[in-house]
N, C-alpha and C positions, 0 to 999 in steps of 0.2 A: 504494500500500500504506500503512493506517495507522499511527498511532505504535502500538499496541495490539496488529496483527495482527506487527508486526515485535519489540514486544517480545515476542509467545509462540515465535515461531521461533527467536529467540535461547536459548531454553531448553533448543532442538535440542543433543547433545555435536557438535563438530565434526566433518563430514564430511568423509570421504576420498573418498567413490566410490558413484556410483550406478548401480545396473541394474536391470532390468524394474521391478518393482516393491518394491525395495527399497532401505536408504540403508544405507550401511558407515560407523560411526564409526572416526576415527583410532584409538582404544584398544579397537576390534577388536567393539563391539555392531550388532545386525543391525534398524534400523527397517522396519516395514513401512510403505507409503507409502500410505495413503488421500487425504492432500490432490492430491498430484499435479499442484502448480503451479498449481490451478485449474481442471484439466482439460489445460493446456495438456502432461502428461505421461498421458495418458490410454491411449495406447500403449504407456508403461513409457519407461525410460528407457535413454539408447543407443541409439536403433533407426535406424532409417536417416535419421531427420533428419541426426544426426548426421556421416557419410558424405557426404552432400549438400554441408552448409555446408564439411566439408573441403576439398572438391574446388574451390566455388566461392570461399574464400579463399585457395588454391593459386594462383587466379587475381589474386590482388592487387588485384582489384575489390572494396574497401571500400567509397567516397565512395558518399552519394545521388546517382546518375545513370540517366537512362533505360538499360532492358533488356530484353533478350527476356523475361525470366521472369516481367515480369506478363503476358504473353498464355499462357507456361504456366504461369500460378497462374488467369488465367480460366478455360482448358480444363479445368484440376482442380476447379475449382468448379462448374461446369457437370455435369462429369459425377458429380458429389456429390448436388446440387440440385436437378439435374434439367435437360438442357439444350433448355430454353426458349429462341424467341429474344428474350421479353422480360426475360432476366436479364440484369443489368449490375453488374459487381462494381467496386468504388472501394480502393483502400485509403492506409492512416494509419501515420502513424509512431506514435503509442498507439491506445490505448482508450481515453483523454480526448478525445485531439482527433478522431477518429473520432466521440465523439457530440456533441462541439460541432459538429464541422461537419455534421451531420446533422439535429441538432437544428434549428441554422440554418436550412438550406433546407426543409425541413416545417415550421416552425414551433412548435417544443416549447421551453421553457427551456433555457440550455444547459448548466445542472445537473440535468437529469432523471436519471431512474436505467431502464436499461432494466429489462423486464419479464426473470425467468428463468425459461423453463418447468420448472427443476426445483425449484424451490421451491412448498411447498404455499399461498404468500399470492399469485403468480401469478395475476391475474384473467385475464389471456388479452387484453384490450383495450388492450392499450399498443402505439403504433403505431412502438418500438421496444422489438425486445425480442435477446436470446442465443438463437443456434441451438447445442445439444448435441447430439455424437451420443451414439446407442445410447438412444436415450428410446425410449418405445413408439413415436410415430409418426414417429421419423426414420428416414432422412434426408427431409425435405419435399421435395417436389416443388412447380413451379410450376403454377394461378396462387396466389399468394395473394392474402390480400385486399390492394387497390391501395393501401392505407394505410402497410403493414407493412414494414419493414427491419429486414433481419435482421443478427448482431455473431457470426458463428460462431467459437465457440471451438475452434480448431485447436489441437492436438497437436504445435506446433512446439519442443519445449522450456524453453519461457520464456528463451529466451537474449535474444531481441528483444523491442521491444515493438510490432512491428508492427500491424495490427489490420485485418481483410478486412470490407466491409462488402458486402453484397449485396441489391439491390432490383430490382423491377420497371417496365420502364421504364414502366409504368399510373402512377407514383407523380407523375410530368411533372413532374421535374427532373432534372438529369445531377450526379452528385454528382463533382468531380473528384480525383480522387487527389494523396497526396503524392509529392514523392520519394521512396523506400526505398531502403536499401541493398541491393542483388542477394543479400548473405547472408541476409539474412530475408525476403525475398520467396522464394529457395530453398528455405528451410525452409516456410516457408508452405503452397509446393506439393507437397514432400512429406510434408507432414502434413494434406495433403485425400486424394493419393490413397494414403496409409495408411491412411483410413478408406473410402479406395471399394472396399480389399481386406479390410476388417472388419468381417464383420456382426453379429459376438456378442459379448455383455458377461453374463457373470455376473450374476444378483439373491441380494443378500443380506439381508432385513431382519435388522435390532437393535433390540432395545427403546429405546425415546425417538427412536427415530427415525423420519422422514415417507421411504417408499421411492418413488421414481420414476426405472422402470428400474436402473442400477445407481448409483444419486446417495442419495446419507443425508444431510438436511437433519435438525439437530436439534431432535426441539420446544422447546417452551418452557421452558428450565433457567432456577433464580435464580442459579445460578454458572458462567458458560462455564468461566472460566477452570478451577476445579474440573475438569470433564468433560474438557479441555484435558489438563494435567497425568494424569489419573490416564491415560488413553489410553498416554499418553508413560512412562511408569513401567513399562506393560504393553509396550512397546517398541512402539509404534502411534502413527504421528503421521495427525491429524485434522485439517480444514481448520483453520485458525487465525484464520479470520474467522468468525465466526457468520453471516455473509448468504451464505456460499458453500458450497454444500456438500458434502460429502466423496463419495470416490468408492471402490466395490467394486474392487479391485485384478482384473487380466484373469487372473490364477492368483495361487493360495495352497494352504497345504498345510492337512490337516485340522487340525492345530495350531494355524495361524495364525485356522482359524475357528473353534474354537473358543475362542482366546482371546479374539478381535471379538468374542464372541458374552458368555462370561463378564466382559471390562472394560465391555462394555455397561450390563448390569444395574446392576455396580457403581457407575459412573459417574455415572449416571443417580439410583441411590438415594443416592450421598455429597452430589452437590448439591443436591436436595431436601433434605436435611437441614441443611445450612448455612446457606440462607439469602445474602443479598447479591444483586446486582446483577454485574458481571463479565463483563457481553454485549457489551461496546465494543471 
């Protein structure tokens, strides 16, 4: 996370408590959550990840040590993905070192940036790219092309920073996994098959924004921050990065859309007007 994307969350009032798709400040305001961790709250939040990782820190297995739960974080992925027998899942203690070590064995810089299909600058040719669900053609099936590796953003909470990388073994290399610790491999797994029981996401377009499926990439502002702030005034927090993009909350009340709908416009014409830079 940048210095940039961490100074606009700071702007957040303090949170008490988060559910589905909303945040509760300590002095009692109600956010609605479009950023959503990423994606990685795309479920809402509280849901049975939650539950999970209770049960399995009950058990006092913290440390990085092997565990059953990567063969059941492959079986969830598999039946996500499509269970092929040429899928073979790896996973990382980040999403750094997940695309260094990937990078590595194919051959890519190992400051590349994967491809995200929800972004509208997305050429589709990057031979690592994010798997989202709820886009028009997910969940993917195998094969793909033998090239491609996939970084699926799971709905784990962001508590970890685990990171599940999934390819084909066509790709002819074996990518090895790290240690994990069993809490975030737990969450992992149930945050694949939360989405093998999810088939629907809400589409919302907003003005200045690029819609694919339910993902709002902004266009091109001369003031994020602007767009930022006015969102948040409107009690609407929006991804806080400009390369990530925000996400149609899984329920809302007609209230809440039509105020997405009116801080939009607004948003949108306050920063054209000002002028600046503020996209970092």
């Amino acid at each position: 996370m940048t210095g940039s994307v961490q100074a606009r969350l700071r702007r957040l009032p303090r949170i008490r408590r988060a559910r589905g798709y909303r945040l509760y400040t300590v002095d009692g305001r109600r956010i609605l959550d479009l950023w959503q961790a990423g994606g990685r709250a795309i479920l809402g939040h509280r849901g049975e990840v939650v539950s999970v990782v209770k049960r399995v820190l009950d058990r006092g297995v913290l440390a990085a040590m092997p565990a059953v739960q990567e063969r059941r974080l492959e079986q969830a992925l598999r039946r996500l993905l499509g269970d092929d027998a040429s899928l073979r899942v790896a996973v990382y203690a980040s999403r750094r070192r997940a695309i260094e070590a990937v990078a590595s064995s194919i051959g890519l810089p190992a400051s590349c940036t994967p491809a995200d299909p929800a972004r509208p600058t997305n050429d589709g040719a990057c031979r690592l790219e994010y798997w989202r669900p709820f886009l028009p053609d997910a969940p993917r099936t195998l094969p793909w092309p033998p090239p491609t590796v996939l970084l699926p953003i799971l709905p784990d909470g962001g508590l970890f920073e685990a990171q599940t990388v999934v390819y084909s073994s066509d790709l002819g290399v074996t990518l090895l996994s790290d240690l994990v610790p069993e809490p975030a491999l737990a969450a992992l797994t149930a945050a694949a098959w939360g989405l093998v029981s999810s088939s629907h996401r809400p589409v919302l377009r907003l003005p200045g924004f690029e819609c694919a499926g339910p993902y709002l990439a902004l266009e091109a502002v001369e003031d994020y921050d602007s767009v930022f702030d006015c969102f948040l005034r409107s009690g609407v927090l929006i991804s806080p990065d400009p390369e990530v993009p925000s996400i149609v909350p899984g329920e809302m009340s007609d209230g809440e859309r039509a105020c997405l709908e009116t801080t939009a416009r607004a948003a949108v014409g306050q920063s054209a007007g000002r002028g600046g830079t503020g996209g970092n």
